[in-house]
N, C-alpha and C positions, 0 to 999 in steps of 0.2 A: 267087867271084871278087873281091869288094868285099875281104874278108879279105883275102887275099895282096895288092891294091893297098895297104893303111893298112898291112902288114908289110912291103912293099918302104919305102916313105916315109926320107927320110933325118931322124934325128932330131938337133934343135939342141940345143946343150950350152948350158946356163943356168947365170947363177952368183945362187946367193940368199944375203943376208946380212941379218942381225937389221936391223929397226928400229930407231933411234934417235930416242926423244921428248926434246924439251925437260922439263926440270923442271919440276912445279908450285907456281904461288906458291901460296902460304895465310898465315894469321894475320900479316900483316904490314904493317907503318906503312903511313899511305898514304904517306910521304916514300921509302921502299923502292920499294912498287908504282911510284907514280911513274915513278919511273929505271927500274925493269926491261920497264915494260908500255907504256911512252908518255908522252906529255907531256899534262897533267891540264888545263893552260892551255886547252887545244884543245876543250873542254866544259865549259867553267865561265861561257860567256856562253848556255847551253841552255837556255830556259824551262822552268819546270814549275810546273803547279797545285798551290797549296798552298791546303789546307781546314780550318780548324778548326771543330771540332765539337765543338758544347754538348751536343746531346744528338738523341734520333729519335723518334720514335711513327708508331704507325699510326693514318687516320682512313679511315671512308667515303668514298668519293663524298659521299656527302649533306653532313657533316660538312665539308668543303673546300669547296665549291659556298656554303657557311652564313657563312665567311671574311668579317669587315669590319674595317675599320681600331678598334680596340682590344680583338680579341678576341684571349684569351690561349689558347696551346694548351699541354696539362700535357707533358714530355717526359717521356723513361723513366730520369731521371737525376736526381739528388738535388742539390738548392743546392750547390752550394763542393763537388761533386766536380772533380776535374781536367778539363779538355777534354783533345779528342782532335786530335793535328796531325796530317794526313797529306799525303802529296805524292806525285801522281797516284794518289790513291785507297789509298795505301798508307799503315799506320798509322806512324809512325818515332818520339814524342814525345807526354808528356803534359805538360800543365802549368796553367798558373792564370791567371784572366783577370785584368790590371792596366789601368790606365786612366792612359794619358800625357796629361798637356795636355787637347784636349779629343777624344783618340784612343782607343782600346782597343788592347790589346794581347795578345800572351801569353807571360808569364818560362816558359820552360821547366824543369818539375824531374824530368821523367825520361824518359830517350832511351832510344828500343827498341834491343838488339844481339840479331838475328835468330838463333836457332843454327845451325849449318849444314844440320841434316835438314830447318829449314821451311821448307814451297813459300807459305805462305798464311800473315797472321797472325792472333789471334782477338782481333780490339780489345775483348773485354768481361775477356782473362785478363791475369793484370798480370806474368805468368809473361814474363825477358826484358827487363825492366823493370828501369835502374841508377836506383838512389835519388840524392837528392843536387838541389840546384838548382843551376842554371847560369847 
């Protein structure tokens, strides 16, 4: 009886038509994105951590705990290699420590362009990496 009530049912006529996406941007100025995606002014007062980094190691406990004012710790990076810039933890720039006035600093001489397959960078490969200083 369930059958003959779902085949009596009067059935509605529906009208289906393709989707239509917007375009995807890709490889394009930011002066392009800009104009097509929003106005760029509207996040450019957004904070963000910026970290440069000489270098890392690993120590004990025991080793850290041992910490006093002039004790040196060896890192796992060689004199006059490049540091590492990153902002929010993310690596985007190497370059070289310079000392203004009685400041430190860092000239940038090579900015990461991520490819588009990477989810993650590997800050120790140089792979990615535009030569050149800035």
């Amino acid at each position: 009886m369930a059958e003959t009530k779902a085949q009596n049912k009067p059935t509605r006529k529906m009208t289906v038509s393709p989707v239509k996406f917007a375009p995807l941007v890709r490889d394009l100025p930011t002066s392009a994105v800009t104009g097509v995606l929003g106005n760029l002014e509207l996040v450019k007062d957004v904070k963000m951590d910026v970290t440069v980094e000489l270098g890392r190691t690993h120590l004990p406990l025991k080793e850290v705990l041992q910490l006093e004012d002039s004790s040196v710790i060896k890192l796992e990076r060689l004199a006059g290699e490049p540091v590492d810039l990153l902002v929010n933890g993310r690596l985007i720039a190497k370059g070289e420590v310079v000392v203004i006035g009685n400041n430190f600093g860092v000239k940038i001489t090579q900015v990461h362009k991520p490819k588009a397959s990477e989810s993650g960078g590997d800050s120790s490969a140089m792979e990615g990496f535009d030569e050149g200083g800035y």
